[in-house]
N, CA, C and O of each residue as an XYZ file, in Angstrom:
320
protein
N      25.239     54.187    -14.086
C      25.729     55.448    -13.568
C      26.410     55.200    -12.226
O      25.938     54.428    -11.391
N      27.486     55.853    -12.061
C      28.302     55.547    -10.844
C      27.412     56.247     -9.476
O      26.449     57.009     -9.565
N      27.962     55.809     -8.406
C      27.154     56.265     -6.906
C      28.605     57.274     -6.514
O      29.645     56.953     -5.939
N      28.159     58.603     -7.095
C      28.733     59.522     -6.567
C      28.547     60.656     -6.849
O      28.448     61.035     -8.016
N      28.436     61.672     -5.496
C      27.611     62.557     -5.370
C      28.179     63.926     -6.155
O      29.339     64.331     -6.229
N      27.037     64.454     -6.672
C      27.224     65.545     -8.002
C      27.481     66.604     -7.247
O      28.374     67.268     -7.775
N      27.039     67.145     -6.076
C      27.951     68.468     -5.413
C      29.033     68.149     -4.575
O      29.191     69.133     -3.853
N      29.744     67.408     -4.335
C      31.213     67.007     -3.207
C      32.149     66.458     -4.007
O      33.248     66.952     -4.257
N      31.445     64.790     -4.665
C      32.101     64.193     -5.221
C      32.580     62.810     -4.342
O      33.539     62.057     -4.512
N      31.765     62.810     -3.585
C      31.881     61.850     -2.760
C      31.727     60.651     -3.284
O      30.795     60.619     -4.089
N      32.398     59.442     -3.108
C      31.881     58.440     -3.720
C      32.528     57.138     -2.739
O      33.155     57.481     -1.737
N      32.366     55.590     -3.044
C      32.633     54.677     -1.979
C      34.068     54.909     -1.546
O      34.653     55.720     -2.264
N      34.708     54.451     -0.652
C      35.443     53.922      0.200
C      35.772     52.266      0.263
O      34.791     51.523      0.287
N      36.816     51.798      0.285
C      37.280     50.389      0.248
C      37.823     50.290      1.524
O      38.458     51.227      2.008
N      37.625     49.184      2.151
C      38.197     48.663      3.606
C      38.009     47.507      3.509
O      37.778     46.966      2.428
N      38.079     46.820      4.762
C      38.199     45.679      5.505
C      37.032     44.820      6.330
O      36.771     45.380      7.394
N      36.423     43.852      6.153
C      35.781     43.128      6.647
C      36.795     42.505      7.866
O      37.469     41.568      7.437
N      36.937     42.691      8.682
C      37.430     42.021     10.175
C      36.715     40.811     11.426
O      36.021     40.928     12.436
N      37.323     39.708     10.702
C      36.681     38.419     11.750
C      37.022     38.865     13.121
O      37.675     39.828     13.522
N      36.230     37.637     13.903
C      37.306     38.148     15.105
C      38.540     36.975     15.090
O      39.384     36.806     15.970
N      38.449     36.537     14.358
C      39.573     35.365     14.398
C      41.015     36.573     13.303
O      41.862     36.066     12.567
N      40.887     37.917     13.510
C      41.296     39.057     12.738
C      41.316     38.724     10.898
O      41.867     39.464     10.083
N      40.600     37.492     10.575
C      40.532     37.824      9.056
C      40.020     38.592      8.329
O      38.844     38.938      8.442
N      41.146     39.175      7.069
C      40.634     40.563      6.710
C      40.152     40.108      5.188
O      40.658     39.339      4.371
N      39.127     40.802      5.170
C      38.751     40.311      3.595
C      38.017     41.819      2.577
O      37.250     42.449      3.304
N      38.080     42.179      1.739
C      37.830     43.542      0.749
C      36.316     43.319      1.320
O      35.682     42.278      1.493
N      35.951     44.776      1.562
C      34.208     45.702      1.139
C      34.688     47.114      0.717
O      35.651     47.863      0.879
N      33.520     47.066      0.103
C      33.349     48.762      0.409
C      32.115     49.457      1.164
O      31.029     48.921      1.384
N      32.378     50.346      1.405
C      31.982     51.585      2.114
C      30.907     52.671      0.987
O      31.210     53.705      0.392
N      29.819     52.038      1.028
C      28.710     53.104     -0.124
C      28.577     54.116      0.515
O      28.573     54.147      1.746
N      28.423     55.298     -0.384
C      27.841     56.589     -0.081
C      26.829     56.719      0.140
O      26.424     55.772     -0.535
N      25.432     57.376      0.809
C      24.271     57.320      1.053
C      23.789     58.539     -0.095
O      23.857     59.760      0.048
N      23.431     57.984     -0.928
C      22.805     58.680     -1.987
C      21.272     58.870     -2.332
O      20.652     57.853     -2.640
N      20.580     60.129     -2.305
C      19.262     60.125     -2.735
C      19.184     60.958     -4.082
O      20.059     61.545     -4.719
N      17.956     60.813     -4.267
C      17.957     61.767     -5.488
C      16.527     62.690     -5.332
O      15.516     62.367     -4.709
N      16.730     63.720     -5.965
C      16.342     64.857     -5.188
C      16.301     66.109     -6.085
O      17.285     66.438     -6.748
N      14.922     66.935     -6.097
C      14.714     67.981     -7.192
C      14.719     69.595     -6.112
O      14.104     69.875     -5.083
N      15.563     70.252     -6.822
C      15.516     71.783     -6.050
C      14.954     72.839     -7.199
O      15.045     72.821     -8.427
N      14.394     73.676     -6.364
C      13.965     74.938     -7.400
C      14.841     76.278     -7.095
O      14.822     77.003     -6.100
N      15.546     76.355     -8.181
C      16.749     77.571     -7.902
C      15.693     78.994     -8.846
O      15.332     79.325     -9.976
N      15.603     79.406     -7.421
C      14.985     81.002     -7.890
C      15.589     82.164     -8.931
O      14.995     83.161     -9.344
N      17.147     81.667     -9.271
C      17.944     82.707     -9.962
C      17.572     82.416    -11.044
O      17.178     83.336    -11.760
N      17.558     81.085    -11.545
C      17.254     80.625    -13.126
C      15.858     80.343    -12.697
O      15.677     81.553    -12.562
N      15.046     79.987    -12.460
C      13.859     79.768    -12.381
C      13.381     78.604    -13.076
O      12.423     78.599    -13.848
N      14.236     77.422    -12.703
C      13.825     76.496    -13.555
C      13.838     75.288    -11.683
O      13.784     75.493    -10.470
N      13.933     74.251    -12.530
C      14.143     72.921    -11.313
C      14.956     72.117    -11.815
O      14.940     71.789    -13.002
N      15.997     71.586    -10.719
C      17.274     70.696    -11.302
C      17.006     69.511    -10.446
O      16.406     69.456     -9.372
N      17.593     68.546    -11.165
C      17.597     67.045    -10.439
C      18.996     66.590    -10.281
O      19.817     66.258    -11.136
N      19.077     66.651     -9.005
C      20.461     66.062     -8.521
C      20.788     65.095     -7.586
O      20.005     65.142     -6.637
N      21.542     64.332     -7.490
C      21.820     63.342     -6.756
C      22.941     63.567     -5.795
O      23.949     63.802     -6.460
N      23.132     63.589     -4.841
C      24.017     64.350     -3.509
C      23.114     63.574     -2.321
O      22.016     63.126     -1.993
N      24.476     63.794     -1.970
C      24.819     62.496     -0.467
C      23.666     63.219      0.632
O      23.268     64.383      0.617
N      23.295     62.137      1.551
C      22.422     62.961      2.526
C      23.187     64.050      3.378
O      22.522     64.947      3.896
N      24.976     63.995      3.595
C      25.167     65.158      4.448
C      24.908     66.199      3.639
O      24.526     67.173      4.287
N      24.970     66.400      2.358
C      24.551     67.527      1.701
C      23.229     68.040      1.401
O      22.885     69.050      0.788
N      22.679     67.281      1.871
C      21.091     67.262      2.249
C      20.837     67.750      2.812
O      19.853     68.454      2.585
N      21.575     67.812      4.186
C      21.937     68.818      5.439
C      22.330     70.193      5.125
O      21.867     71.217      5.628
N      23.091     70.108      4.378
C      23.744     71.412      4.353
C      23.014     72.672      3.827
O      22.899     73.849      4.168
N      22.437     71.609      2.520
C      21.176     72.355      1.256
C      19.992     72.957      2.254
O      19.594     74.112      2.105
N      19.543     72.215      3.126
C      18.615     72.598      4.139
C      18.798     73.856      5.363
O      17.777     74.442      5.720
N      20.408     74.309      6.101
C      20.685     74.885      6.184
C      20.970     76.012      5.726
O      20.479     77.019      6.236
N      21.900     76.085      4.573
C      22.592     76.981      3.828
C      21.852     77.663      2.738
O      22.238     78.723      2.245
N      20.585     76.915      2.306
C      20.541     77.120      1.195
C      20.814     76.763     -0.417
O      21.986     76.844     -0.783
N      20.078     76.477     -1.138
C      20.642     75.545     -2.356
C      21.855     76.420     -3.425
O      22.690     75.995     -4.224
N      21.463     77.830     -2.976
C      21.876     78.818     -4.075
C      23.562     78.942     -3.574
O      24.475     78.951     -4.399
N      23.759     79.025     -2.240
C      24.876     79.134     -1.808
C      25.761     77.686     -1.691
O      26.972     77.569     -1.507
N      25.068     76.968     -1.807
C      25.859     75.151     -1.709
C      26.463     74.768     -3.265
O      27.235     73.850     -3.544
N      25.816     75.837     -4.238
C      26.019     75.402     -5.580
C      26.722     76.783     -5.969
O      27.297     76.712     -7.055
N      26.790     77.752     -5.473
C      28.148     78.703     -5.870
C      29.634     78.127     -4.848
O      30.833     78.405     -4.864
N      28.946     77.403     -4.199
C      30.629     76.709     -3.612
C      31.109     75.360     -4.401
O      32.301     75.056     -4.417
N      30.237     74.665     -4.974
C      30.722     73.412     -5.977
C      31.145     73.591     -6.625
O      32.168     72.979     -6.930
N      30.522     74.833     -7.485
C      31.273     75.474     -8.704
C      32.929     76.164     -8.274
O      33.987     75.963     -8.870
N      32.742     76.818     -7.329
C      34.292     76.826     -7.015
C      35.121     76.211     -6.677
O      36.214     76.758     -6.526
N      34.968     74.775     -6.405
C      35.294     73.729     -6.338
C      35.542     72.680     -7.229
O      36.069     71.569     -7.187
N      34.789     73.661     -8.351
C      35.087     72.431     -9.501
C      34.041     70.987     -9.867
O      34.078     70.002    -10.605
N      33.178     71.566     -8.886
C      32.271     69.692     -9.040
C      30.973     69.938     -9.925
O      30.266     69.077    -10.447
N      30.835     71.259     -9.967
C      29.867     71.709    -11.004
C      29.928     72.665    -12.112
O      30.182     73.855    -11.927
N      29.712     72.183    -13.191
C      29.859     73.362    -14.547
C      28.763     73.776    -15.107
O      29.085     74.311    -16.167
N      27.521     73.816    -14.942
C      26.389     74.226    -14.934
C      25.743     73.733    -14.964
O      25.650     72.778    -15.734
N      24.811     74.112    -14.062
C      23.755     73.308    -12.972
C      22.609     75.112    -13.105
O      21.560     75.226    -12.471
């Protein structure tokens, strides 16, 4: 399964390893991914999702119910 996050869509980044002698050579850039169960009070069930820790943040702020009517308008979720 790929490392990328089910509410954003976030996923790695490719760059540059930089010597100091300036040699550049390919990495990438991982997403910080956990995985992680919420209980959505509308359906009354529990979902398991995998989303980046800033959305971890956000879910904790905002709310899970409102972080997942914005994915869906976004397109990153079709039912959840």
């Amino acid at each position: 399964m790929s490392r990328v996050c089910e509410l954003t869509g976030k996923r790695a980044m490719v760059g540059n390893n930089v010597s100091h002698a300036m040699n550049k050579t390919k990495r990438k850039f991982s997403v910080n991914l956990v995985k992680k169960r919420f209980y959505i009070a509308e359906e009354d069930r529990w979902v398991s999702l995998k989303i980046s820790t800033a959305v971890l943040k956000t879910i904790n702020k905002n709310g899970i119910a409102a972080v997942l009517k914005k994915a869906k308008a976004n397109g990153f979720v079709k039912s959840v």
